[in-house]
C-alpha positions in Angstrom: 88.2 101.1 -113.6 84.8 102.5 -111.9 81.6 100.5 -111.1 78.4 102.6 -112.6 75.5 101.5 -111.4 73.0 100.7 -113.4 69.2 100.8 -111.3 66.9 98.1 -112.7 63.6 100.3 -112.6 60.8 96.9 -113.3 62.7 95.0 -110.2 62.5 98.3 -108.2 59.0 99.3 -108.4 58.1 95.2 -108.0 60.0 94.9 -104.7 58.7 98.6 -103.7 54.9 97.5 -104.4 55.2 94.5 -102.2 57.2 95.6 -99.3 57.4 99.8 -98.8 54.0 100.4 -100.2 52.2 98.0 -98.4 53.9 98.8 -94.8 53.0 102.0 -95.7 49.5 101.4 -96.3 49.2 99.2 -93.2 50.9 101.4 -90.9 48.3 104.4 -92.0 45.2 101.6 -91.7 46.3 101.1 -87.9 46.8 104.7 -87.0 43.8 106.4 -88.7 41.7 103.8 -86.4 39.6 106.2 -84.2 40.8 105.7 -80.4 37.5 106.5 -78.8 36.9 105.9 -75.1 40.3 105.0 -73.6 39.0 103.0 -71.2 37.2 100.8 -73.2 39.1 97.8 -75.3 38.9 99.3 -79.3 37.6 96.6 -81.4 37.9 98.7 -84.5 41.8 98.6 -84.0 41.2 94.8 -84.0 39.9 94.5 -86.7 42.1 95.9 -89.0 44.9 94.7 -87.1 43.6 90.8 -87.4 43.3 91.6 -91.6 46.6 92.7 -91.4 48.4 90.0 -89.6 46.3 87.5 -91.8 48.0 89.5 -94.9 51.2 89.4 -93.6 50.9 85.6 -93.0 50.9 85.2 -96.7 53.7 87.7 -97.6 56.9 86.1 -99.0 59.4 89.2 -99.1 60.3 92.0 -96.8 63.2 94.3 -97.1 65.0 95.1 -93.9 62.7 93.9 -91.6 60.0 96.2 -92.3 56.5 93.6 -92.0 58.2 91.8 -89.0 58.6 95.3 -87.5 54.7 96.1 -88.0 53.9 92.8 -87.1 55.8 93.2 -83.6 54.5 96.6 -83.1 50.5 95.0 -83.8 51.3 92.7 -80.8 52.8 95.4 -79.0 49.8 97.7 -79.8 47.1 94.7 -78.9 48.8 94.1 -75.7 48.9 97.6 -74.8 45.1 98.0 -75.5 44.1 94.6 -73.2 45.4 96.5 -70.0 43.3 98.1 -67.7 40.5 98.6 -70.2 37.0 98.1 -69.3 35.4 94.8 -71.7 34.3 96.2 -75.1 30.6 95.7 -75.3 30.7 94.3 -79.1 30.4 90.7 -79.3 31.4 90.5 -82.6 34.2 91.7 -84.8 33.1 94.9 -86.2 33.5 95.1 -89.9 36.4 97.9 -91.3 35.6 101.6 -91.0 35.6 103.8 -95.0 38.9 104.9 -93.4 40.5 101.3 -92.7 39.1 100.5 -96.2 40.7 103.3 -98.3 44.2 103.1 -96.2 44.2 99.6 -96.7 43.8 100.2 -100.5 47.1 98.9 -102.2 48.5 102.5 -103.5 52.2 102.4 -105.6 55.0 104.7 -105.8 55.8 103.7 -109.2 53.1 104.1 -111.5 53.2 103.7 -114.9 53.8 106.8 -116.3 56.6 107.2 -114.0 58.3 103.9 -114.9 58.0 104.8 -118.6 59.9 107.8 -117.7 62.4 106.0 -115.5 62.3 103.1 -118.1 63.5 105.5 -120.5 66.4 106.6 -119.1 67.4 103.6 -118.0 67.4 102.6 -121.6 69.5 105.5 -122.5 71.9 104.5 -120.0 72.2 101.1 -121.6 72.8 103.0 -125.5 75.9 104.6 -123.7 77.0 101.6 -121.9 77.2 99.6 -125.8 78.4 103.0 -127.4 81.3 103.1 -124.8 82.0 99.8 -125.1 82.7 100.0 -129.0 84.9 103.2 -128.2 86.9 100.9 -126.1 87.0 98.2 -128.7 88.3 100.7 -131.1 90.8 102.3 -128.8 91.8 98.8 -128.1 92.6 98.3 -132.1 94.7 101.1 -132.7 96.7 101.2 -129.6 97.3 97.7 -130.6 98.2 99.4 -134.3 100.7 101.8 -132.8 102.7 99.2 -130.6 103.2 97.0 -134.1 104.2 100.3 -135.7 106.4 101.5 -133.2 108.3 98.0 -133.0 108.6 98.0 -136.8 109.9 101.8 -136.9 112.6 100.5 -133.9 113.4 97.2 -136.5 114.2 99.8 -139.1 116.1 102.2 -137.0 118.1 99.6 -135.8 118.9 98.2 -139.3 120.3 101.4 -140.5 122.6 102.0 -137.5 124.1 98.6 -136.4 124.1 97.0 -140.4 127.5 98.5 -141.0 128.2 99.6 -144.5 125.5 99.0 -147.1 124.6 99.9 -150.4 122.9 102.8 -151.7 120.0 100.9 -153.1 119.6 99.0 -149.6 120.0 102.1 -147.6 117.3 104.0 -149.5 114.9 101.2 -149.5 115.0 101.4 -145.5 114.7 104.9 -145.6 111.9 105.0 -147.5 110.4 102.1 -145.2 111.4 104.3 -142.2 109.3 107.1 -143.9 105.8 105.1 -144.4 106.0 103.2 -141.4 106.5 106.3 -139.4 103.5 108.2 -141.0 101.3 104.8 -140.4 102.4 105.4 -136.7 101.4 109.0 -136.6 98.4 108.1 -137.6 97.2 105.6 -135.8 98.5 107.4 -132.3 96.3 110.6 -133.9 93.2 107.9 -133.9 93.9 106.5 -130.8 93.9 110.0 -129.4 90.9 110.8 -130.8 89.5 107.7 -130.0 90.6 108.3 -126.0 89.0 111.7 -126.0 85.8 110.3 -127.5 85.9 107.8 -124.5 86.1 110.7 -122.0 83.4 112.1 -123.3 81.1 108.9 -123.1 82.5 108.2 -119.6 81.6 111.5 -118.7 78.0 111.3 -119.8 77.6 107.5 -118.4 78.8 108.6 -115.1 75.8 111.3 -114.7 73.0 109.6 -116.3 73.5 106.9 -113.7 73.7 109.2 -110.7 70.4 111.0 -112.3 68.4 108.0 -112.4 69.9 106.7 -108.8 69.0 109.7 -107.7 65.3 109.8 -108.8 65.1 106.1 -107.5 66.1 106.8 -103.8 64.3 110.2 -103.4 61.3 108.4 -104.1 61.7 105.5 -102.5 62.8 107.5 -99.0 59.2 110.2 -100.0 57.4 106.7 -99.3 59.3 105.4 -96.7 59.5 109.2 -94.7 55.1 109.2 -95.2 54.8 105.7 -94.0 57.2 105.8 -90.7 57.1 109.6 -89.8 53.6 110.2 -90.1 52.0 107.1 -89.1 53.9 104.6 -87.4 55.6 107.3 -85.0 52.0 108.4 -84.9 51.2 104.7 -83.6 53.9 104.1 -81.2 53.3 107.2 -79.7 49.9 106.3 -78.5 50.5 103.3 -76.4 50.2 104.1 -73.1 52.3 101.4 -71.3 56.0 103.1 -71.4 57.5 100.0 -71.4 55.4 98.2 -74.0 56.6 102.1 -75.5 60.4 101.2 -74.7 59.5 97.9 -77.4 58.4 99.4 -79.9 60.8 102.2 -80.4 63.6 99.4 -79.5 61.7 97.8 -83.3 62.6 100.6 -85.0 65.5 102.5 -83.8 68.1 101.3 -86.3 66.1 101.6 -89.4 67.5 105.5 -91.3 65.3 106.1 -94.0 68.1 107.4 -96.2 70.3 104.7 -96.0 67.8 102.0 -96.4 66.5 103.5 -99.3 70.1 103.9 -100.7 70.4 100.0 -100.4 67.4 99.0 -101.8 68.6 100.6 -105.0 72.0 99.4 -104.8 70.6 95.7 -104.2 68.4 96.0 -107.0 71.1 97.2 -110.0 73.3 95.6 -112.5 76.8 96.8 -112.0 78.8 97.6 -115.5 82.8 97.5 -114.7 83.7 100.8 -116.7 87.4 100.4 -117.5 88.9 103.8 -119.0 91.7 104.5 -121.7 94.9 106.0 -121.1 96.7 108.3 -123.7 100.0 108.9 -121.3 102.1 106.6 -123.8 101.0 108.2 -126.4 102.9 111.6 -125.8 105.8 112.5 -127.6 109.1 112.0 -126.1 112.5 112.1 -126.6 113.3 108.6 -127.8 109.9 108.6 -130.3 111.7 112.0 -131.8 115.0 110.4 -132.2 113.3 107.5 -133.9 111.8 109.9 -136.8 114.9 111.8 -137.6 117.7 110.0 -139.7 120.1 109.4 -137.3 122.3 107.1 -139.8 125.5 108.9 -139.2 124.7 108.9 -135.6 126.1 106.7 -133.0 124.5 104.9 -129.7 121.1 105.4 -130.3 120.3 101.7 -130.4 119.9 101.9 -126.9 117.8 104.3 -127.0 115.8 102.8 -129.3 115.4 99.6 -127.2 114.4 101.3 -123.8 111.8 103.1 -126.9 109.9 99.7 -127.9 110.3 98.6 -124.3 108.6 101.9 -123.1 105.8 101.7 -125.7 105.2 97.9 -124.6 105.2 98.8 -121.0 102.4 101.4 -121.3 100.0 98.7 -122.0 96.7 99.7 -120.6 94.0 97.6 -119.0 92.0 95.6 -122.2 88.3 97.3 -123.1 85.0 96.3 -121.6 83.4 93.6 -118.9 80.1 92.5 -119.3 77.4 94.1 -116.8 77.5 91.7 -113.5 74.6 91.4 -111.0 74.9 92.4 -107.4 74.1 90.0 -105.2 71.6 90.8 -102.0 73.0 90.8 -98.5 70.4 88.6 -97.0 72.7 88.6 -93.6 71.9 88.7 -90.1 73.7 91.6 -88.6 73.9 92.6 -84.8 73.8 95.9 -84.0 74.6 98.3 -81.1 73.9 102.2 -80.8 75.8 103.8 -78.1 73.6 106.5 -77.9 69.6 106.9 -79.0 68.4 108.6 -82.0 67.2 111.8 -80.4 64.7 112.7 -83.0 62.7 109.5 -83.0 62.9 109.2 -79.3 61.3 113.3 -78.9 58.6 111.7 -81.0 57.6 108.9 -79.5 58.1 110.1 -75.9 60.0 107.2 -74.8 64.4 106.4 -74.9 65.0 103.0 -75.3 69.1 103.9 -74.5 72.1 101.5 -75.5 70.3 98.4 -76.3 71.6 95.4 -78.6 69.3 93.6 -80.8 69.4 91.7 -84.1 68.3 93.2 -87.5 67.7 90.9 -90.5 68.7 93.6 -93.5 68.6 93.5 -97.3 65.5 91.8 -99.1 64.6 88.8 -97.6 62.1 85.4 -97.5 59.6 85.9 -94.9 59.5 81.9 -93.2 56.4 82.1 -91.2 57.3 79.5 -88.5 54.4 77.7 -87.8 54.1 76.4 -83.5 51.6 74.3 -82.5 50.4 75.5 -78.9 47.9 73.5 -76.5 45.5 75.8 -74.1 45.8 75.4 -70.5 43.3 76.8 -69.3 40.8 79.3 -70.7 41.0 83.2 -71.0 40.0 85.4 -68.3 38.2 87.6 -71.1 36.7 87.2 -74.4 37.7 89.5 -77.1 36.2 89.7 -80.7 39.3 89.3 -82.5 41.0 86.8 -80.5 40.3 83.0 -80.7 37.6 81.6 -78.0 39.9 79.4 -76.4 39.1 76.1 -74.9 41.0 74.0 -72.7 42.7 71.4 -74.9 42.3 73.3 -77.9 45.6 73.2 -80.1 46.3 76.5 -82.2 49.2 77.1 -84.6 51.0 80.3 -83.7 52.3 81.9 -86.9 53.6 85.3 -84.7 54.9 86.1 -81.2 57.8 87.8 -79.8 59.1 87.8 -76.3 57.8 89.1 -73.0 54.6 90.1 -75.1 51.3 88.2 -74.1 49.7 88.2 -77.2 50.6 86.0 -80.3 48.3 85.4 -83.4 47.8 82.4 -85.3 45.0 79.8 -86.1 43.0 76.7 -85.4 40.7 74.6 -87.3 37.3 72.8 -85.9 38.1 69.7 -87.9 41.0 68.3 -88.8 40.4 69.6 -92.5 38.5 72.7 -91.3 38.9 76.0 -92.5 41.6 78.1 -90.6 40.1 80.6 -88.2 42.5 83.5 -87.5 42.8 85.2 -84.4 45.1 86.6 -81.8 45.1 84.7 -78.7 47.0 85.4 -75.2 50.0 83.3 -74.7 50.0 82.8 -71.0 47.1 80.4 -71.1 48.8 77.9 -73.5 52.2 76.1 -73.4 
């Protein structure tokens, strides 16, 4: 048996659109944000980084990890810019730059003409899975014809040895039983022959048209992911200046290899059909099958023979013809892993070795749960910061995203009890 995957192109591209394509297009918003003075705080990058986290906020899949990544490395990124910089002089937010606008665009990597193409062959893939499975079906009928056959022929055989004498009348009425049922059996072991090479064939061409479309899949799956990491989230993490908040942020995305990941998604995301193969090893001649089609009347001892025959024949019984096409199911599991050593090419990138760290990867496609704290200010901000909520003391503010030893989280709070939400980052240390 052999598992052929079969890629289901609609769930793909769906899952793709909401997950890849949009970190992609988030990741290139943040980094084509002009840096400007590098002294002064850059409410441009706060901007797009508050739409983004209120996007996010609102997302219901991810696939390993990929939005909580960009959502970490936004905090990281805001924390790093509110240290040592001079107070930006805006007041207000500033609205989106034409660059933030067009990156934030929602672009696909499956359009439609390339998921008519893909739909295509994943349709031919399906006309060879049925095809196959009617090979089988018929293989399944005449191997089933040549075991009856072969049992009757060893009936017969044994009749005219072990009968003792008989008359002429009875003993050419065996004979010439012996003679059709022996050409029904040469038949139906010259179909199932045919019938097993057919199978081959089918097998053969199954086998590549899956590996064909899996391929095509994957390359351009890992094309989206390679242009969304490589050229703008390296880009990203390689501009914060605090090597620690650095350290973070490559620790966020040191165990993700494009290849694999895209791999995964593809095999998550396919039906499986259980291809079981035919076997044509019983159906060579031998010595007891030529002993059964002589006349061996005047012969002695060959019964035995023809037993261990019909229990050969029954022996070589080979597995039964097709399964129905199962689901995968996703690993939505929490996995812990540990890298003895650093990934020297992202680390040359982003200027920064994070070095044998553990840490906790959620991978496979996932529910986002956006945990919702509710957090009471202390005391107010030493600064104010378009972008970030105007804290009060007493104000309460539900935090929707934080991670450890960073200052700044992002949530919201309403005026009124049935106020509208008003998003904003905020800095954690004031609140408890």
């Amino acid at each position: 048996m052999e598992d052929i995957p079969i890629p289901n192109t609609q769930k793909i591209a769906s899952l793709v659109t909401t997950t890849i394509d949009r970190f992609t297009d988030m990741a290139k918003a943040i980094s084509v944000t002009e840096e400007g003075r590098t002294c002064v705080q850059n409410i441009s990058k706060v901007s797009v980084c508050r739409k983004i986290m209120i996007e996010l906020n609102s997302t219901k899949t991810d696939f390993d990890g990929l939005l909580d990544v960009l959502q970490n490395v936004i905090l990281i990124v805001l924390e790093d810019g509110s240290h040592g910089c001079c107070q930006s002089r805006h007041k207000k937010l500033l609205n989106l730059t034409a660059a933030q606008k067009k990156a934030l665009q929602p672009t696909v990597t499956f359009d439609k003409l390339l998921l008519k193409e893909l739909g295509d062959q994943e349709k031919s893939l399906q006309q060879l899975i049925q095809k196959h499975k009617k090979v089988m079906a018929d293989f399944e009928k005449y191997r089933r014809e040549t075991t009856k056959h072969q049992n009757k022929l060893a009936h017969i055989i044994y009749q005219l040895h072990n009968s003792g004498p008989m008359k002429k009348t009875m003993l050419l009425f065996l004979q010439m039983r012996r003679d059709y049922v022996t050409k029904d059996l040469i038949r139906a072991k010259n179909a199932c022959r045919a019938t097993a090479e057919q199978e081959m064939e089918i097998r053969t061409q199954i086998r590549q048209t899956s590996k064909d479309l899996e391929r095509v899949v994957a390359d351009k799956i890992h094309n989206r992911l390679q242009y969304g990491m490589e050229d703008y989230m390296y880009d990203t993490i390689s501009k914060i200046r605090d090597s620690t908040l650095r350290k973070k942020a490559v620790e966020l995305i040191r165990h993700m290899n494009i290849r694999l990941m895209s791999n995964r998604l593809v095999d998550l995301c396919s039906d499986i059909y259980v291809m079981k193969t035919t076997s044509i090893a019983h159906l060579e001649p031998n010595s007891n099958a030529d002993l059964a089609l002589e006349d061996v009347a005047s012969e002695s001892g060959s019964s035995a023979n023809l037993s261990s025959s019909a229990s050969e024949s029954v022996g070589n019984d080979p597995d039964s013809a097709t399964d129905d096409v199962n689901k995968s199911n996703n690993q939505n599991e929490e996995v812990k892993t540990s890298q003895l050593l650093c990934r020297g090419d992202i680390c040359k990138v982003l200027r920064s070795c994070p070095g044998d760290e553990a840490y906790r990867v959620r991978m496979g496609i996932s529910s986002r749960l956006v945990r919702k704290t509710s957090v009471r200010v202390t005391k107010i901000a030493e600064k104010k910061t378009p972008g970030f909520i105007d804290t009060r003391s007493g104000m309460n503010i539900k935090q929707t995203a934080m991670m450890d030893e960073i200052n700044v989280g992002f949530g919201y709070h309403r005026r009124m009890k049935l106020g509208a939400k008003r998003w904003g980052f905020f800095f954690i240390k004031p609140t408890n």
